[in-house]
C-alpha positions in Angstrom: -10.0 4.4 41.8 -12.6 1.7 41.2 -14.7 2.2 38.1 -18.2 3.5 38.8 -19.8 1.7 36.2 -19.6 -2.2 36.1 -20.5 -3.3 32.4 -22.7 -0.7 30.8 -24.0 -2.8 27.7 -25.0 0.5 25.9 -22.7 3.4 25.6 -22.8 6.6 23.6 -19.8 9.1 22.7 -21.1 12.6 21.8 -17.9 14.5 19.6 -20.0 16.3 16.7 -16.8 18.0 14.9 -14.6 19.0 14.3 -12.2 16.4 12.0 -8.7 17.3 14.5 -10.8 16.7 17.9 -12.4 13.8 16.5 -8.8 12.2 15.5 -8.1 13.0 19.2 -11.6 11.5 21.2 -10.6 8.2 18.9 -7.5 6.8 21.9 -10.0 7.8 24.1 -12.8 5.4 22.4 -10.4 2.7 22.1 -9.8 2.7 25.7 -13.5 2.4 26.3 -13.8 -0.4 23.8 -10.4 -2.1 26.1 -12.4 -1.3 29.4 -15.9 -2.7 28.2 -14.8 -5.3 25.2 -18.5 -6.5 24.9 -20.7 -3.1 24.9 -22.1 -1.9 22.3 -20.5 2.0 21.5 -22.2 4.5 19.9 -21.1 7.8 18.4 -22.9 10.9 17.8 -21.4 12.6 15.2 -22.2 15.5 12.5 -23.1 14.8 9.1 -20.1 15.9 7.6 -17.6 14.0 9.6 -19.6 10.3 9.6 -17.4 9.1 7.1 -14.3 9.4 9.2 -16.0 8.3 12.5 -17.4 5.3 10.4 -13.7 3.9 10.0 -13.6 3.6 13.9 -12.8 -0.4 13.8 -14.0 0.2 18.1 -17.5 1.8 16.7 -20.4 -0.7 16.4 -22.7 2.3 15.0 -23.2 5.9 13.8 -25.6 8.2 14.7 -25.6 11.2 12.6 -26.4 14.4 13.6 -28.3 16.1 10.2 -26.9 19.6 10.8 -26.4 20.6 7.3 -29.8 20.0 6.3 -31.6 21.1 9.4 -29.3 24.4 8.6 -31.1 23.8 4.9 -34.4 23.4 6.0 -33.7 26.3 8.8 -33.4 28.6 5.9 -36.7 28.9 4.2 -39.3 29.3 6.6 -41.8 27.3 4.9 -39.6 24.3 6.0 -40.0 25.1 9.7 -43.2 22.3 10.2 -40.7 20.0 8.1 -37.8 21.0 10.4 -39.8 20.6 13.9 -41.1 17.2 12.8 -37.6 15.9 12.1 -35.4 16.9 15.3 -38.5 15.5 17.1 -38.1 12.1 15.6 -34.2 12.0 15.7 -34.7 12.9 19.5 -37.4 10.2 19.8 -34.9 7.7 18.3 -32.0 8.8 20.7 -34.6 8.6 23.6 -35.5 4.9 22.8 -32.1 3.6 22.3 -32.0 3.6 26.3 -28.1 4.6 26.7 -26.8 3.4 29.3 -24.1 6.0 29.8 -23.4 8.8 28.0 -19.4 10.2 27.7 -19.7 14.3 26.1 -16.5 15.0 24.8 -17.6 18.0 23.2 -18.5 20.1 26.0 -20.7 23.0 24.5 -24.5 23.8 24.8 -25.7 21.8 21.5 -23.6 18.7 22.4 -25.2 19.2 26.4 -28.7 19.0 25.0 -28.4 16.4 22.9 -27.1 14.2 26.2 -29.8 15.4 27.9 -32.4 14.3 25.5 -31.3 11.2 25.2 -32.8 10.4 28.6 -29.7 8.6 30.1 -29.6 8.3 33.7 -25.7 8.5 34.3 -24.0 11.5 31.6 -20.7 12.4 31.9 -18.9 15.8 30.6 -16.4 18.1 31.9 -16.8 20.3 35.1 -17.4 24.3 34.9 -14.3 26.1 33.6 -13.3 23.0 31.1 -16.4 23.3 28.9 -18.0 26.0 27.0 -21.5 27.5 26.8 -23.3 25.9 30.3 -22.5 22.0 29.2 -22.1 21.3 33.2 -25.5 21.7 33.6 -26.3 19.2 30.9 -24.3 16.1 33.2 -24.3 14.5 36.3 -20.7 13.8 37.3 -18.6 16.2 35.8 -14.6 15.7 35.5 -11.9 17.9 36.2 -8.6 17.6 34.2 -6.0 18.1 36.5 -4.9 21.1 34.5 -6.4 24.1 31.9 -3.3 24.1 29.4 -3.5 20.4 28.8 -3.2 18.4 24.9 -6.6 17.6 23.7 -5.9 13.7 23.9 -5.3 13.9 27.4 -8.4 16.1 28.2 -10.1 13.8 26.6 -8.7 10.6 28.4 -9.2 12.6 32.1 -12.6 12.0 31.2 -12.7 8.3 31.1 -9.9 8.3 34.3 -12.5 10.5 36.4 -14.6 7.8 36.3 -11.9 5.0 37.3 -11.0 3.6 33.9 -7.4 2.7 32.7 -6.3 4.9 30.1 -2.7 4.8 28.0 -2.6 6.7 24.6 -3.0 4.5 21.3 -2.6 5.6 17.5 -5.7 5.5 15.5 -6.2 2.7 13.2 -8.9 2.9 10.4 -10.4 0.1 8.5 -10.5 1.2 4.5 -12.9 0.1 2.0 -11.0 -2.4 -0.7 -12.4 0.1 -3.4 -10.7 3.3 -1.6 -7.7 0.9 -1.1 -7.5 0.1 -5.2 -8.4 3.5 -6.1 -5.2 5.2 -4.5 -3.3 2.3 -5.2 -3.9 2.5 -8.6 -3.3 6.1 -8.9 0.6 5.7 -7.4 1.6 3.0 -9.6 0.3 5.0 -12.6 2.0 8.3 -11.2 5.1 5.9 -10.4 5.1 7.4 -6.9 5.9 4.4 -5.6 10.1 4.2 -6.9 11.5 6.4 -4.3 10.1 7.2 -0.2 7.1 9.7 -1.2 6.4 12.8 1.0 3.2 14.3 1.2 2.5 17.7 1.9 -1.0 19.2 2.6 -0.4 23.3 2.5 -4.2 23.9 2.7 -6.5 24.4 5.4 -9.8 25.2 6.2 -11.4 28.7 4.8 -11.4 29.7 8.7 -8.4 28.9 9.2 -7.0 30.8 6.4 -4.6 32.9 8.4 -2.8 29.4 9.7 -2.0 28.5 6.1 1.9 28.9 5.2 2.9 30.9 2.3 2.9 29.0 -1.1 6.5 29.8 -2.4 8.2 28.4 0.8 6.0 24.9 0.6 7.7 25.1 -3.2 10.8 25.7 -1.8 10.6 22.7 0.6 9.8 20.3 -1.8 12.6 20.9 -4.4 15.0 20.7 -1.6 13.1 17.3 -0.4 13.7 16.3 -4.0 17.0 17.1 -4.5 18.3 16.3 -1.8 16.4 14.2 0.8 15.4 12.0 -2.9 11.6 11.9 -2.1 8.9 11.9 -4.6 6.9 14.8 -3.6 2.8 14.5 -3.9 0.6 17.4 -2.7 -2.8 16.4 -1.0 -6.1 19.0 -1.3 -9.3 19.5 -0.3 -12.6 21.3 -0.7 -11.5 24.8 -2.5 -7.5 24.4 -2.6 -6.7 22.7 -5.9 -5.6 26.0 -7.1 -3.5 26.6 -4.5 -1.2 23.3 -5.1 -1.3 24.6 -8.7 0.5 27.8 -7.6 3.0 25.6 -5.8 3.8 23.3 -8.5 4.4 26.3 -11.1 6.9 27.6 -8.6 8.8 24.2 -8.4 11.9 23.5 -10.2 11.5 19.8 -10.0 8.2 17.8 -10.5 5.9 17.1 -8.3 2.4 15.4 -8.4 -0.8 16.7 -7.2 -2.8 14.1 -5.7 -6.0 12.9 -7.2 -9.5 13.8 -5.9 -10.3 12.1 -2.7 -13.9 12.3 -1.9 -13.9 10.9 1.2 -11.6 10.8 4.3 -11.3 7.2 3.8 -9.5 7.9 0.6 -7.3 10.1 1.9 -6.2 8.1 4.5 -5.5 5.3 1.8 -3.7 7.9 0.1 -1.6 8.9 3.5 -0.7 4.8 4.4 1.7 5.3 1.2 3.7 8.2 2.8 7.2 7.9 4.2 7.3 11.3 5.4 4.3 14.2 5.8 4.1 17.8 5.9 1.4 20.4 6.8 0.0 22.9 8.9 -2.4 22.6 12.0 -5.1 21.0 10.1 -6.9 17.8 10.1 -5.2 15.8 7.5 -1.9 16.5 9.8 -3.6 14.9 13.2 -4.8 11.5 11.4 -1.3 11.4 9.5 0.5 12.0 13.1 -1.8 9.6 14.8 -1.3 6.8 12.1 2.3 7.1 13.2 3.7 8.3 10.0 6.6 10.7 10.9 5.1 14.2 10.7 6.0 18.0 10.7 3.8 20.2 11.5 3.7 23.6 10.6 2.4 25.7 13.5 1.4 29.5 14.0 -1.2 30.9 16.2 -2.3 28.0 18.3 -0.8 26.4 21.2 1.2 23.4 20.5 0.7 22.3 23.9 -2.9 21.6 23.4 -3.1 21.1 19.5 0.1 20.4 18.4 0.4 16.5 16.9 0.4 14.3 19.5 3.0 11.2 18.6 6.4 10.8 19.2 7.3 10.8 15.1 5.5 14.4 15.0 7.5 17.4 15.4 6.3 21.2 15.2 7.8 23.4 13.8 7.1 27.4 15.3 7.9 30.7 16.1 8.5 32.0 19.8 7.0 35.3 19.1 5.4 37.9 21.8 1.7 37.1 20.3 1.8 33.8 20.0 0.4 31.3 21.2 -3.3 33.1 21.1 -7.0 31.9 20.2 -7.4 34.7 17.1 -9.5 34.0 14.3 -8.1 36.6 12.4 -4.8 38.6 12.4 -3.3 41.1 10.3 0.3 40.6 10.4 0.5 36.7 11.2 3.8 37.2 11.7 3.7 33.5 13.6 3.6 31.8 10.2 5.2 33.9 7.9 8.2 34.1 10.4 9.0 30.2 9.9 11.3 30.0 7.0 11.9 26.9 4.3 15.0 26.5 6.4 13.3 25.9 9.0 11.2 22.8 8.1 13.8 21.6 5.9 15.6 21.0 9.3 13.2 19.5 10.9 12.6 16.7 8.6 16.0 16.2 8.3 15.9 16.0 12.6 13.2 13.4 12.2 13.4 11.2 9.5 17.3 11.7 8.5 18.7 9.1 10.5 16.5 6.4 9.1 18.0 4.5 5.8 15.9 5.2 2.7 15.2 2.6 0.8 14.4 3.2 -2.8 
Protein backbone atom coordinates (compact mmCIF):
# COMPACT_ATOMS: atom_id res chain seq x y z
CA UNK A 1 0.00 0.00 0.00
CA UNK A 2 1.25 3.38 -1.08
CA UNK A 3 1.46 5.87 1.78
CA UNK A 4 -1.32 8.52 1.75
CA UNK A 5 0.60 11.20 2.94
CA UNK A 6 3.75 12.33 0.87
CA UNK A 7 5.96 14.43 3.37
CA UNK A 8 3.81 16.01 6.02
CA UNK A 9 6.39 18.69 7.50
CA UNK A 10 4.32 18.91 10.76
CA UNK A 11 3.10 15.94 12.63
CA UNK A 12 1.54 15.47 16.08
CA UNK A 13 1.33 12.08 18.24
CA UNK A 14 -1.40 12.34 20.88
CA UNK A 15 -0.53 9.36 23.87
CA UNK A 16 -1.35 11.34 27.21
CA UNK A 17 -0.47 8.40 29.74
CA UNK A 18 -0.08 6.11 30.84
CA UNK A 19 4.03 5.41 31.45
CA UNK A 20 3.63 1.37 30.01
CA UNK A 21 1.56 2.60 26.71
CA UNK A 22 3.86 5.37 26.27
CA UNK A 23 7.11 2.90 26.33
CA UNK A 24 4.96 1.05 23.71
CA UNK A 25 3.67 4.26 21.13
CA UNK A 26 7.77 5.00 21.29
CA UNK A 27 8.75 1.93 18.07
CA UNK A 28 5.82 3.36 16.66
CA UNK A 29 7.29 7.13 16.70
CA UNK A 30 10.59 5.94 15.61
CA UNK A 31 9.04 4.47 12.61
CA UNK A 32 7.43 7.72 11.81
CA UNK A 33 10.65 9.62 12.35
CA UNK A 34 12.33 6.48 9.62
CA UNK A 35 9.29 7.25 7.19
CA UNK A 36 9.51 11.18 7.37
CA UNK A 37 13.36 11.83 8.54
CA UNK A 38 12.86 15.67 8.05
CA UNK A 39 9.28 16.50 9.81
CA UNK A 40 9.09 18.00 12.55
CA UNK A 41 7.04 15.47 15.38
CA UNK A 42 5.23 16.58 17.98
CA UNK A 43 3.89 14.82 21.13
CA UNK A 44 1.04 15.57 23.25
CA UNK A 45 1.57 14.28 26.46
CA UNK A 46 0.30 14.69 30.21
CA UNK A 47 2.16 16.59 32.68
CA UNK A 48 3.28 13.91 34.63
CA UNK A 49 4.82 11.73 31.93
CA UNK A 50 6.79 14.81 29.96
CA UNK A 51 9.79 13.88 31.43
CA UNK A 52 9.92 10.48 29.94
CA UNK A 53 8.49 11.57 26.53
CA UNK A 54 11.22 14.38 26.61
CA UNK A 55 14.02 11.56 26.37
CA UNK A 56 12.45 10.55 22.88
CA UNK A 57 15.87 11.27 20.78
CA UNK A 58 12.91 11.05 17.48
CA UNK A 59 10.80 13.96 19.41
CA UNK A 60 11.71 17.61 18.25
CA UNK A 61 9.06 19.00 20.94
CA UNK A 62 6.68 18.50 23.92
CA UNK A 63 3.46 19.74 24.34
CA UNK A 64 2.15 19.17 27.74
CA UNK A 65 -1.12 18.60 28.52
CA UNK A 66 -1.67 20.63 32.24
CA UNK A 67 -4.06 17.93 33.68
CA UNK A 68 -2.90 18.08 37.20
CA UNK A 69 -3.37 21.69 37.60
CA UNK A 70 -6.53 22.09 35.56
CA UNK A 71 -7.71 19.09 38.06
CA UNK A 72 -6.18 21.86 40.79
CA UNK A 73 -7.81 24.73 39.58
CA UNK A 74 -11.10 22.37 38.76
CA UNK A 75 -11.33 22.03 42.46
CA UNK A 76 -12.15 25.35 43.93
CA UNK A 77 -14.71 27.02 42.06
CA UNK A 78 -13.41 30.36 42.34
CA UNK A 79 -10.74 29.13 39.87
CA UNK A 80 -13.21 28.30 37.19
CA UNK A 81 -12.66 31.98 35.13
CA UNK A 82 -8.90 31.05 35.71
CA UNK A 83 -9.49 27.55 34.43
CA UNK A 84 -11.69 28.57 31.22
CA UNK A 85 -9.16 31.19 30.21
CA UNK A 86 -6.36 28.64 30.28
CA UNK A 87 -7.73 25.50 28.23
CA UNK A 88 -8.80 28.30 25.76
CA UNK A 89 -5.28 29.42 25.22
CA UNK A 90 -3.56 25.96 25.24
CA UNK A 91 -6.30 25.14 22.49
CA UNK A 92 -5.52 28.46 20.70
CA UNK A 93 -1.82 27.38 20.71
CA UNK A 94 -2.58 23.74 19.32
CA UNK A 95 -4.90 25.41 16.73
CA UNK A 96 -2.09 27.73 15.38
CA UNK A 97 0.59 25.18 15.25
CA UNK A 98 -1.33 24.10 11.86
CA UNK A 99 -0.65 20.13 12.19
CA UNK A 100 -0.36 18.68 9.35
CA UNK A 101 -1.45 15.23 10.51
CA UNK A 102 -2.42 14.09 13.54
CA UNK A 103 -1.74 10.14 14.67
CA UNK A 104 -4.20 9.40 18.21
CA UNK A 105 -2.78 6.60 19.79
CA UNK A 106 -4.75 6.99 22.73
CA UNK A 107 -8.14 6.33 21.49
CA UNK A 108 -10.56 7.72 24.28
CA UNK A 109 -12.94 10.90 24.28
CA UNK A 110 -10.36 13.47 25.92
CA UNK A 111 -7.42 12.37 23.60
CA UNK A 112 -10.40 12.62 20.42
CA UNK A 113 -11.13 16.22 21.39
CA UNK A 114 -7.95 17.34 21.75
CA UNK A 115 -7.36 16.05 17.82
CA UNK A 116 -10.18 17.70 16.95
CA UNK A 117 -9.29 21.01 18.25
CA UNK A 118 -6.31 21.16 16.88
CA UNK A 119 -7.95 21.89 13.54
CA UNK A 120 -5.97 19.34 11.47
CA UNK A 121 -7.43 18.48 8.27
CA UNK A 122 -6.27 14.72 8.03
CA UNK A 123 -6.56 12.83 11.91
CA UNK A 124 -5.94 9.42 12.27
CA UNK A 125 -7.25 7.04 15.25
CA UNK A 126 -8.55 3.68 15.49
CA UNK A 127 -11.96 2.41 13.99
CA UNK A 128 -15.13 1.64 16.31
CA UNK A 129 -14.65 -1.39 18.50
CA UNK A 130 -10.60 -0.66 18.89
CA UNK A 131 -11.11 2.68 20.83
CA UNK A 132 -12.94 3.67 23.89
CA UNK A 133 -15.49 6.36 24.68
CA UNK A 134 -16.64 7.62 20.87
CA UNK A 135 -12.79 8.56 19.68
CA UNK A 136 -14.06 7.39 15.97
CA UNK A 137 -15.92 10.23 15.71
CA UNK A 138 -13.08 12.48 16.61
CA UNK A 139 -11.00 11.14 13.07
CA UNK A 140 -11.22 10.94 9.59
CA UNK A 141 -9.67 7.60 8.50
CA UNK A 142 -9.82 5.31 11.14
CA UNK A 143 -7.68 1.87 11.26
CA UNK A 144 -8.57 -1.48 11.90
CA UNK A 145 -5.99 -3.91 13.55
CA UNK A 146 -6.30 -6.97 12.01
CA UNK A 147 -7.23 -8.43 15.28
CA UNK A 148 -8.96 -7.44 19.07
CA UNK A 149 -6.42 -9.61 21.26
CA UNK A 150 -3.33 -8.03 19.78
CA UNK A 151 0.18 -6.62 21.94
CA UNK A 152 -0.10 -3.01 22.45
CA UNK A 153 3.12 -2.35 20.20
CA UNK A 154 1.50 -3.82 17.42
CA UNK A 155 -1.82 -2.00 17.76
CA UNK A 156 -0.06 0.75 17.82
CA UNK A 157 2.09 0.11 14.62
CA UNK A 158 -1.33 -1.04 12.60
CA UNK A 159 -1.93 2.43 12.89
CA UNK A 160 0.95 3.77 11.03
CA UNK A 161 0.59 0.49 8.34
CA UNK A 162 -3.16 1.60 7.73
CA UNK A 163 -1.91 4.38 6.32
CA UNK A 164 0.88 2.69 4.01
CA UNK A 165 3.88 3.17 6.14
CA UNK A 166 6.73 0.51 6.80
CA UNK A 167 6.74 -0.59 10.19
CA UNK A 168 9.33 -3.23 12.06
CA UNK A 169 9.58 -3.16 15.98
CA UNK A 170 12.67 -1.18 17.48
CA UNK A 171 13.84 -0.99 21.29
CA UNK A 172 13.57 2.40 22.83
CA UNK A 173 16.62 4.33 23.18
CA UNK A 174 16.71 7.44 25.62
CA UNK A 175 19.06 10.29 25.66
CA UNK A 176 20.11 11.02 29.56
CA UNK A 177 21.15 14.17 30.99
CA UNK A 178 25.11 13.96 32.01
CA UNK A 179 23.89 15.05 35.59
CA UNK A 180 21.35 11.99 35.87
CA UNK A 181 24.14 10.00 34.28
CA UNK A 182 26.80 11.11 37.26
CA UNK A 183 24.28 10.94 39.77
CA UNK A 184 23.50 7.13 39.53
CA UNK A 185 26.96 6.55 38.57
CA UNK A 186 28.17 7.84 41.50
CA UNK A 187 25.82 6.20 43.73
CA UNK A 188 27.02 2.43 42.33
CA UNK A 189 30.55 2.93 42.78
CA UNK A 190 29.93 4.26 46.33
CA UNK A 191 27.38 1.22 47.05
CA UNK A 192 30.23 -0.98 45.18
CA UNK A 193 27.38 -2.34 43.05
CA UNK A 194 29.42 -2.43 40.32
CA UNK A 195 31.90 -5.77 41.46
CA UNK A 196 29.55 -8.47 40.55
CA UNK A 197 26.38 -8.51 37.48
CA UNK A 198 23.72 -6.34 39.57
CA UNK A 199 20.03 -7.40 39.38
CA UNK A 200 17.34 -5.09 39.90
CA UNK A 201 14.14 -5.71 41.12
CA UNK A 202 11.19 -3.25 41.27
CA UNK A 203 8.30 -5.11 43.54
CA UNK A 204 6.16 -1.93 43.56
CA UNK A 205 3.52 -0.76 41.52
CA UNK A 206 1.04 1.77 41.17
CA UNK A 207 -1.58 2.37 44.12
CA UNK A 208 -4.26 1.09 41.39
CA UNK A 209 -2.56 -1.51 40.71
CA UNK A 210 -2.14 -2.74 44.13
CA UNK A 211 -3.70 -6.08 43.60
CA UNK A 212 -0.86 -6.89 40.69
CA UNK A 213 1.89 -6.37 43.32
CA UNK A 214 3.67 -9.84 44.33
CA UNK A 215 3.91 -10.65 47.91
CA UNK A 216 7.05 -9.11 49.79
CA UNK A 217 8.58 -12.38 51.42
CA UNK A 218 8.85 -14.26 47.98
CA UNK A 219 10.72 -11.05 46.27
CA UNK A 220 13.06 -11.69 49.58
CA UNK A 221 13.20 -15.00 48.88
CA UNK A 222 14.29 -14.48 45.21
CA UNK A 223 16.92 -12.26 45.87
CA UNK A 224 18.97 -14.37 48.51
CA UNK A 225 18.77 -17.19 46.05
CA UNK A 226 20.00 -14.61 43.16
CA UNK A 227 22.77 -13.91 45.74
CA UNK A 228 23.76 -17.03 46.72
CA UNK A 229 23.62 -18.64 43.96
CA UNK A 230 23.28 -16.84 40.63
CA UNK A 231 26.22 -14.29 42.53
CA UNK A 232 24.34 -11.01 41.70
CA UNK A 233 24.45 -7.92 43.66
CA UNK A 234 20.83 -7.40 44.30
CA UNK A 235 19.52 -3.43 44.28
CA UNK A 236 15.77 -2.68 44.75
CA UNK A 237 14.29 0.25 42.73
CA UNK A 238 11.01 2.48 44.19
CA UNK A 239 8.78 4.84 43.57
CA UNK A 240 6.25 7.39 44.76
CA UNK A 241 4.88 5.66 48.17
CA UNK A 242 6.87 2.23 48.20
CA UNK A 243 10.15 2.86 50.09
CA UNK A 244 8.65 1.14 52.92
CA UNK A 245 7.77 -1.71 51.11
CA UNK A 246 11.56 -2.57 49.90
CA UNK A 247 12.29 -1.96 53.67
CA UNK A 248 10.08 -4.88 54.50
CA UNK A 249 11.92 -6.95 51.90
CA UNK A 250 15.34 -6.22 52.94
CA UNK A 251 14.52 -7.05 56.79
CA UNK A 252 13.45 -10.43 55.47
CA UNK A 253 16.65 -11.01 53.52
CA UNK A 254 19.39 -13.12 54.72
CA UNK A 255 22.01 -11.57 52.54
CA UNK A 256 22.40 -7.80 51.84
CA UNK A 257 20.89 -6.02 49.51
CA UNK A 258 20.75 -2.27 48.57
CA UNK A 259 17.84 -0.05 48.13
CA UNK A 260 18.28 2.16 45.37
CA UNK A 261 18.56 5.88 45.92
CA UNK A 262 15.79 8.49 45.18
CA UNK A 263 15.25 8.92 41.56
CA UNK A 264 13.21 11.90 40.85
CA UNK A 265 12.72 11.59 37.49
CA UNK A 266 12.33 8.78 34.86
CA UNK A 267 15.42 9.87 33.39
CA UNK A 268 17.21 8.77 36.56
CA UNK A 269 15.89 5.73 36.70
CA UNK A 270 16.61 4.71 33.45
CA UNK A 271 20.30 5.73 34.21
CA UNK A 272 19.91 3.62 37.10
CA UNK A 273 18.43 0.59 34.87
CA UNK A 274 21.46 0.86 31.95
CA UNK A 275 23.70 -0.62 34.96
CA UNK A 276 21.49 -3.88 35.28
CA UNK A 277 22.56 -7.20 34.01
CA UNK A 278 19.38 -8.85 34.85
CA UNK A 279 15.72 -7.17 35.95
CA UNK A 280 12.83 -8.24 37.86
CA UNK A 281 9.18 -6.87 38.40
CA UNK A 282 5.70 -6.99 37.91
CA UNK A 283 3.46 -5.54 35.15
CA UNK A 284 4.43 -2.10 35.80
CA UNK A 285 6.18 0.67 34.01
CA UNK A 286 9.66 0.51 35.12
CA UNK A 287 9.47 -3.33 33.70
CA UNK A 288 8.28 -2.11 29.94
CA UNK A 289 11.20 0.59 29.56
CA UNK A 290 13.74 -2.02 31.21
CA UNK A 291 12.28 -4.81 28.60
CA UNK A 292 12.38 -2.37 25.77
CA UNK A 293 16.06 -1.21 26.51
CA UNK A 294 16.77 -4.87 25.88
CA UNK A 295 17.96 -5.70 29.28
CA UNK A 296 16.90 -9.35 29.89
CA UNK A 297 13.69 -9.09 31.86
CA UNK A 298 11.15 -11.23 33.95
CA UNK A 299 8.11 -10.18 34.42
CA UNK A 300 5.92 -11.01 37.04
CA UNK A 301 2.32 -11.32 35.69
CA UNK A 302 -1.20 -11.83 37.26
CA UNK A 303 -4.44 -10.50 36.07
CA UNK A 304 -3.69 -9.01 32.72
CA UNK A 305 -3.16 -10.58 29.52
CA UNK A 306 0.29 -11.25 28.58
CA UNK A 307 -0.77 -11.22 25.10
CA UNK A 308 -1.45 -7.61 24.99
CA UNK A 309 0.78 -6.30 27.98
CA UNK A 310 3.16 -8.69 28.63
CA UNK A 311 6.99 -7.20 27.82
CA UNK A 312 7.43 -7.11 24.42
CA UNK A 313 11.37 -8.22 23.61
CA UNK A 314 12.86 -11.33 22.99
CA UNK A 315 15.15 -11.10 26.45
CA UNK A 316 11.66 -10.67 28.37
CA UNK A 317 10.01 -13.63 29.81
CA UNK A 318 6.68 -13.75 31.91
CA UNK A 319 6.29 -15.47 34.35
CA UNK A 320 2.15 -16.62 35.24
CA UNK A 321 -0.36 -18.61 36.42
CA UNK A 322 -2.87 -20.58 34.03
CA UNK A 323 -5.77 -20.20 36.33
CA UNK A 324 -9.69 -20.21 35.42
CA UNK A 325 -9.96 -16.31 36.13
CA UNK A 326 -7.18 -15.12 34.61
CA UNK A 327 -6.42 -13.35 32.20
CA UNK A 328 -9.36 -10.53 33.14
CA UNK A 329 -9.58 -6.60 33.06
CA UNK A 330 -10.46 -6.37 37.18
CA UNK A 331 -9.44 -3.54 39.13
CA UNK A 332 -9.91 -5.21 42.14
CA UNK A 333 -10.04 -8.90 43.37
CA UNK A 334 -10.39 -10.60 46.54
CA UNK A 335 -8.50 -13.64 46.24
CA UNK A 336 -5.79 -12.75 43.57
CA UNK A 337 -5.05 -16.00 43.44
CA UNK A 338 -3.13 -15.15 39.84
CA UNK A 339 -0.23 -13.60 41.85
CA UNK A 340 -0.02 -15.22 44.92
CA UNK A 341 -0.14 -18.63 43.05
CA UNK A 342 3.43 -17.89 41.38
CA UNK A 343 5.92 -19.19 43.81
CA UNK A 344 9.88 -18.02 44.40
CA UNK A 345 10.50 -21.13 42.51
CA UNK A 346 8.95 -20.14 39.92
CA UNK A 347 10.86 -16.91 38.98
CA UNK A 348 14.00 -18.35 40.24
CA UNK A 349 13.53 -20.63 37.13
CA UNK A 350 12.93 -18.29 34.93
CA UNK A 351 15.98 -16.21 35.29
CA UNK A 352 17.93 -19.07 35.33
CA UNK A 353 15.96 -20.03 31.68
CA UNK A 354 16.99 -16.57 30.49
CA UNK A 355 20.08 -15.37 31.63
CA UNK A 356 21.81 -18.81 32.87
CA UNK A 357 23.52 -19.64 29.79
CA UNK A 358 25.23 -16.38 29.39
CA UNK A 359 28.98 -16.26 31.21
CA UNK A 360 28.96 -13.82 34.15
CA UNK A 361 31.65 -11.84 34.25
CA UNK A 362 32.53 -10.40 37.61
Amino acid sequence: MEKQFKNPENILVVRLGALGDIIHVIPAVKNLRTAYPNAHISWLVEDKLKDLVDGVPDIDEVIVFPRKRWQSLFKHPLNYGKLISEVRTFLKKLRLRKYDIVFDFHGNFKSGLLTFFSNTSTRVGFSRGFCKEFNYIFTHIRITPQQKRIHRIHKYLSLLEGVGIDTHYQRSVFSIPDTDRNYIHDFIYQNCLHQKPLAIIHPGTSAFGKFKRWPARNYAILADRLIQELGYSVLFTWGTLEYSMTEEIVSLMRNKATIACKTSSVKQLIALLHHAQLYVGGDTGPTHIASTMGIPTVAIFGPKDPVIYAPHDENAVVVRKDIPCSPCEKRSCNHITCITAITPDDVFHAVCALTCKRSLTF
